[in-house]
N, CA, C and O atoms as a GROMACS GRO file, in nm:
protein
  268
    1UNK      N    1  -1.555  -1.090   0.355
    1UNK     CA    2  -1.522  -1.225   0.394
    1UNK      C    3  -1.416  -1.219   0.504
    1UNK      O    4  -1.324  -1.139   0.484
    2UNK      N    5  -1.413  -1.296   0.623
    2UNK     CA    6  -1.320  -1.285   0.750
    2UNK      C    7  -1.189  -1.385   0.707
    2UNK      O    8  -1.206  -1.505   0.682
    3UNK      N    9  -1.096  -1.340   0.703
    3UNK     CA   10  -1.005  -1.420   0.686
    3UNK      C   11  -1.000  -1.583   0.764
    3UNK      O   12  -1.044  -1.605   0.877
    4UNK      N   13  -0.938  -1.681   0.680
    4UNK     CA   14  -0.973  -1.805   0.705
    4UNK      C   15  -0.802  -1.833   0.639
    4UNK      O   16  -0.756  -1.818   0.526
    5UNK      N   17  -0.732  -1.885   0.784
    5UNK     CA   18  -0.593  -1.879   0.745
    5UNK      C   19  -0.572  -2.076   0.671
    5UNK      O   20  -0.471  -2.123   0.619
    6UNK      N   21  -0.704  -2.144   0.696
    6UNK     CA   22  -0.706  -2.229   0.613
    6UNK      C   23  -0.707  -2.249   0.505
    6UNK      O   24  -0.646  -2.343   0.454
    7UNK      N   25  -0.790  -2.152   0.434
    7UNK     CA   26  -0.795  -2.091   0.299
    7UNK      C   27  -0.723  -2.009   0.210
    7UNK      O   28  -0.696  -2.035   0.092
    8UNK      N   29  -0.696  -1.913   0.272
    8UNK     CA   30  -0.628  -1.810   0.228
    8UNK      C   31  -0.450  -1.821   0.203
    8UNK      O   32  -0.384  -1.757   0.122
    9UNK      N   33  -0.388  -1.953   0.330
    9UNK     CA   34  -0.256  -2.012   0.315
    9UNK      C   35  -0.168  -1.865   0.324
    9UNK      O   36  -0.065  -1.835   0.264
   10UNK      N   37  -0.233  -1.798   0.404
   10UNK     CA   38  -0.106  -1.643   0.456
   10UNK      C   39  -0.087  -1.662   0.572
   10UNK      O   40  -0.167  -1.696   0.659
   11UNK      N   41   0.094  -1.628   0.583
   11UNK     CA   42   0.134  -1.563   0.706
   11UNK      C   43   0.168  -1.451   0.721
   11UNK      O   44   0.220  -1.390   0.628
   12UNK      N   45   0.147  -1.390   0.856
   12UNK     CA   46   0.162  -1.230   0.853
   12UNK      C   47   0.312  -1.175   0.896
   12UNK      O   48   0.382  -1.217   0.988
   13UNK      N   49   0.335  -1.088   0.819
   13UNK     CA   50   0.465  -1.014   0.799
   13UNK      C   51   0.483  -0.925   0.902
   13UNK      O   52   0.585  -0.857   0.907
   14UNK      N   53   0.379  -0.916   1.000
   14UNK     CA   54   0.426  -0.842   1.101
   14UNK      C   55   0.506  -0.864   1.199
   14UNK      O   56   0.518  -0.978   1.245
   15UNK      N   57   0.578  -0.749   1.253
   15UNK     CA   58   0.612  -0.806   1.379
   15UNK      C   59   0.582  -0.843   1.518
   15UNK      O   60   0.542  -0.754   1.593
   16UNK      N   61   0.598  -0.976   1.566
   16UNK     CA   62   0.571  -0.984   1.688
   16UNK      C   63   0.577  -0.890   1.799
   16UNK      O   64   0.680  -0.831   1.829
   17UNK      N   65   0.485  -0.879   1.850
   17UNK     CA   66   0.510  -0.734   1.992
   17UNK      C   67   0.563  -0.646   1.959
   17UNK      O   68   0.656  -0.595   2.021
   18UNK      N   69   0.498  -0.588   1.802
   18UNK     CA   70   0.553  -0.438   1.784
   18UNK      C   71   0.379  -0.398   1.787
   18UNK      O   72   0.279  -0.468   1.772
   19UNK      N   73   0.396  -0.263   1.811
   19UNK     CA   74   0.284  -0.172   1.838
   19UNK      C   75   0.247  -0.080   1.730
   19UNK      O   76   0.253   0.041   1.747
   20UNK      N   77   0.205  -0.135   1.611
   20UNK     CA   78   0.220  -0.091   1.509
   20UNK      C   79   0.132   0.121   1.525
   20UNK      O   80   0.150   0.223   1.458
   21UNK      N   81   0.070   0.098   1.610
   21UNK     CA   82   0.007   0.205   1.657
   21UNK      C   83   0.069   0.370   1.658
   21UNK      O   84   0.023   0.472   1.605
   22UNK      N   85   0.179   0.352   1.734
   22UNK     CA   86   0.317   0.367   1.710
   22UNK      C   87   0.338   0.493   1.580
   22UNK      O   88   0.305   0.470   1.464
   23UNK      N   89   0.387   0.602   1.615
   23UNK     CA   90   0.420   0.668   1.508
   23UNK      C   91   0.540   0.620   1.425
   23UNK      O   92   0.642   0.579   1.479
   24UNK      N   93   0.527   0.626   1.314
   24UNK     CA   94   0.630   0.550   1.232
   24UNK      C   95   0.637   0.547   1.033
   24UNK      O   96   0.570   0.593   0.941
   25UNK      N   97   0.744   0.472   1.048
   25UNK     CA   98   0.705   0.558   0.867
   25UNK      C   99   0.649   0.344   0.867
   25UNK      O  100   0.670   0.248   0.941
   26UNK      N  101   0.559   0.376   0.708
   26UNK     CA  102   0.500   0.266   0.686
   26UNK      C  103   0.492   0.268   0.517
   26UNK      O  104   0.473   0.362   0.439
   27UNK      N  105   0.512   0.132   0.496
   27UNK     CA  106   0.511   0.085   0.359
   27UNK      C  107   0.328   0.033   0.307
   27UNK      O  108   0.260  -0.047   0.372
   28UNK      N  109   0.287   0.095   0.194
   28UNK     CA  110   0.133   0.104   0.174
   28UNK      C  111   0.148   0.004   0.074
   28UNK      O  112   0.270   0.007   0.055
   29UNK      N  113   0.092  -0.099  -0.017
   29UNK     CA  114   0.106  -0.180  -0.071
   29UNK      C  115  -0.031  -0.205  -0.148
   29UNK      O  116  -0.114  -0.257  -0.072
   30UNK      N  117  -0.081  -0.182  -0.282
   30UNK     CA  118  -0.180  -0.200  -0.297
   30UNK      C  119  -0.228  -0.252  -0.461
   30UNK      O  120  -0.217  -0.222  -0.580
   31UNK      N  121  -0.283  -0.343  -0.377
   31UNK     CA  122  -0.270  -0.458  -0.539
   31UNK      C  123  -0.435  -0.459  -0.615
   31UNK      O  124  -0.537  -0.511  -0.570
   32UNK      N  125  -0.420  -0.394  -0.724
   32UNK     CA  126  -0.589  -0.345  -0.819
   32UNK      C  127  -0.597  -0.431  -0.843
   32UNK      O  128  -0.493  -0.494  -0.863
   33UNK      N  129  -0.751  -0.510  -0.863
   33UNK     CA  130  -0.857  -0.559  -0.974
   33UNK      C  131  -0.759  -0.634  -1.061
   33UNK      O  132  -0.674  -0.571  -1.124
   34UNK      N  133  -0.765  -0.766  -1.067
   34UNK     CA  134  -0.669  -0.794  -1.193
   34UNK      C  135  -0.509  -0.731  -1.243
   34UNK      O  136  -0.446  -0.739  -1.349
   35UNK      N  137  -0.486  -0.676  -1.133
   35UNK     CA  138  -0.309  -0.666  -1.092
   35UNK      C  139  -0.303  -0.556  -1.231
   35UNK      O  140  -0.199  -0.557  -1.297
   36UNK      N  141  -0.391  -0.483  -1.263
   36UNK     CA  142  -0.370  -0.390  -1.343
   36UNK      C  143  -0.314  -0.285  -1.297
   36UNK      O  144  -0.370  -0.242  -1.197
   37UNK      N  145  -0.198  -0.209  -1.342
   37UNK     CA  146  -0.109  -0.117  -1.378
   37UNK      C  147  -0.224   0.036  -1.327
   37UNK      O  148  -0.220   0.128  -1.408
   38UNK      N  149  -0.310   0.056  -1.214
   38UNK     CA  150  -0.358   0.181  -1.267
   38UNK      C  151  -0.338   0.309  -1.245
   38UNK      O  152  -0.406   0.405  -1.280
   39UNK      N  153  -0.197   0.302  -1.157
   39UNK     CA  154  -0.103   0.429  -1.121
   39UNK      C  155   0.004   0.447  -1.198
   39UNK      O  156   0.028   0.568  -1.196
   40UNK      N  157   0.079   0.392  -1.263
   40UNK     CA  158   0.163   0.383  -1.334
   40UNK      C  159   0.237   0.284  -1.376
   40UNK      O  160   0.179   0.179  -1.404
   41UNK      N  161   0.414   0.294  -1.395
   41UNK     CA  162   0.481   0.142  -1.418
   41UNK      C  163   0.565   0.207  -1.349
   41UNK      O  164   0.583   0.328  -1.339
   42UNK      N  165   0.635   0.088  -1.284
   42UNK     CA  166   0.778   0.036  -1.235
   42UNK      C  167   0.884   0.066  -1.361
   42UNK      O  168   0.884  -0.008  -1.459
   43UNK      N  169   0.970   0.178  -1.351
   43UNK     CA  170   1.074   0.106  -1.512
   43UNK      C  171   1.174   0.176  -1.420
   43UNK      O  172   1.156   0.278  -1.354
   44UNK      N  173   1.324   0.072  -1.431
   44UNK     CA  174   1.441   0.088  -1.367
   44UNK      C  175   1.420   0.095  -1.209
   44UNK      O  176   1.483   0.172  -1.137
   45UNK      N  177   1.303  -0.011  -1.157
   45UNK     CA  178   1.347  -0.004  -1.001
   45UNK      C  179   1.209   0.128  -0.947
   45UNK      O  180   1.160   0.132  -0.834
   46UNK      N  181   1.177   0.210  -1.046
   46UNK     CA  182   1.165   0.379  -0.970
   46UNK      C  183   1.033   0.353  -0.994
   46UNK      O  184   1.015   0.237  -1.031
   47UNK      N  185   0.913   0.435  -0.985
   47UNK     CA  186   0.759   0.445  -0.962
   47UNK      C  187   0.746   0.509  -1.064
   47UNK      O  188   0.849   0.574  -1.050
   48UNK      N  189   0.698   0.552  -1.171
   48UNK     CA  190   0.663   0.642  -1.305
   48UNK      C  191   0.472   0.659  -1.305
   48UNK      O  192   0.385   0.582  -1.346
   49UNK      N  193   0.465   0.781  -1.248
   49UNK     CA  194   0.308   0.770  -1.203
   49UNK      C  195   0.256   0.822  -1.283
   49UNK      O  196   0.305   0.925  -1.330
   50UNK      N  197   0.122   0.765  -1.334
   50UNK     CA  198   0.047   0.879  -1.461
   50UNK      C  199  -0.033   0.944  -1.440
   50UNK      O  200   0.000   1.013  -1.344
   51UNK      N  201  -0.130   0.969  -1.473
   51UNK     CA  202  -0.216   1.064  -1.431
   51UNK      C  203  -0.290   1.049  -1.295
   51UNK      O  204  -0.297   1.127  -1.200
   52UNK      N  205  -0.349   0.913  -1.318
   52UNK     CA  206  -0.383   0.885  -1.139
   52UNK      C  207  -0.323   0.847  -1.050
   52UNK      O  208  -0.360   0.841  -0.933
   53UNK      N  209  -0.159   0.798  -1.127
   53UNK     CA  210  -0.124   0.787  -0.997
   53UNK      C  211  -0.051   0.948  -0.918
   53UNK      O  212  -0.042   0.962  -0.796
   54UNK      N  213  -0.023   1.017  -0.984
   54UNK     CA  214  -0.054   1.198  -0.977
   54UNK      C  215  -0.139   1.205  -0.854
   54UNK      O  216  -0.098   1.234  -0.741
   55UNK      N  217  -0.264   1.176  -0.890
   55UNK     CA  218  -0.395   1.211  -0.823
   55UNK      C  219  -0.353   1.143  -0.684
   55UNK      O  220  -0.290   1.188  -0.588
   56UNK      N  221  -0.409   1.021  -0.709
   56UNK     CA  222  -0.348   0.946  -0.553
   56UNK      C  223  -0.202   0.936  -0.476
   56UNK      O  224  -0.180   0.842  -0.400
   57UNK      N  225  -0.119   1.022  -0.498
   57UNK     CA  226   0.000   1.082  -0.462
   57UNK      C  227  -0.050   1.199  -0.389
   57UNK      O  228  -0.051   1.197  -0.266
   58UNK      N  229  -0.095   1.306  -0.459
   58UNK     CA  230  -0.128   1.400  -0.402
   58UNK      C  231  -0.211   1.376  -0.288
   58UNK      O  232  -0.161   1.409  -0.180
   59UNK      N  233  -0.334   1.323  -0.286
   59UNK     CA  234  -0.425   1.308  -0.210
   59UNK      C  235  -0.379   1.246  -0.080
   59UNK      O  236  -0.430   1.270   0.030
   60UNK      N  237  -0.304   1.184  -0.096
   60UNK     CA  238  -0.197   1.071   0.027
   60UNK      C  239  -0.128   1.221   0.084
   60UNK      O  240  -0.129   1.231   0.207
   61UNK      N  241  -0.069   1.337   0.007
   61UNK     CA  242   0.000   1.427   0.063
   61UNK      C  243  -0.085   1.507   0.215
   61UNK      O  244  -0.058   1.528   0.333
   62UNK      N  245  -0.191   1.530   0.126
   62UNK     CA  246  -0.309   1.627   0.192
   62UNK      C  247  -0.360   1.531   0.328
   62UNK      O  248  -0.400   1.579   0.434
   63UNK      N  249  -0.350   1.419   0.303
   63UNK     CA  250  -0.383   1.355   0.444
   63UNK      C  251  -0.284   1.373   0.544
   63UNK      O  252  -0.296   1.400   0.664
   64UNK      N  253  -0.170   1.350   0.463
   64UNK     CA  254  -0.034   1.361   0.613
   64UNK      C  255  -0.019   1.520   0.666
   64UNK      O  256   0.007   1.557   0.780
   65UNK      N  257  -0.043   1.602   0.549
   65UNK     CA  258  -0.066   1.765   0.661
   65UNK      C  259  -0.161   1.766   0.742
   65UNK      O  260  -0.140   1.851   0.829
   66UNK      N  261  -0.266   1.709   0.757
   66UNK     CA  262  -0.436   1.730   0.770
   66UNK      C  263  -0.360   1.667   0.912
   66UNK      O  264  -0.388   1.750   0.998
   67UNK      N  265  -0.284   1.568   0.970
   67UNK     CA  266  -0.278   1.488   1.050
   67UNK      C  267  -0.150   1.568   1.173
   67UNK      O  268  -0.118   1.508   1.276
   0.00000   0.00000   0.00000
């Protein structure tokens, strides 16, 4: 579905006339199926990853050497 900023009622957090292209560090944000928990929990602020989130940690590693 193409975004429809009528619908959807988002504004974007980016910045104006930045070049996101740009080497740079970046914040990944990713919200599951029913906002279910399936990397781990949040406890005290910190990330507590379980088994997949293990997996998809690692795998995120192997891309940034590969690059």
């Amino acid at each position: 579905m193409k975004y429809n900023s009528d619908l959807h009622h988002r504004h974007s957090i980016r910045l104006q006339n930045y070049d996101y292209a740009n080497t740079g560090a970046y914040f990944v944000t990713m919200c599951c199926q029913n906002r279910v928990n399936y990397f781990g929990e949040i406890e005290n602020e910190k990330m507590i990853l379980n088994e997949y989130g293990d997996i998809a940690h690692n795998e995120w590693k192997k891309l940034l050497k590969s690059m």
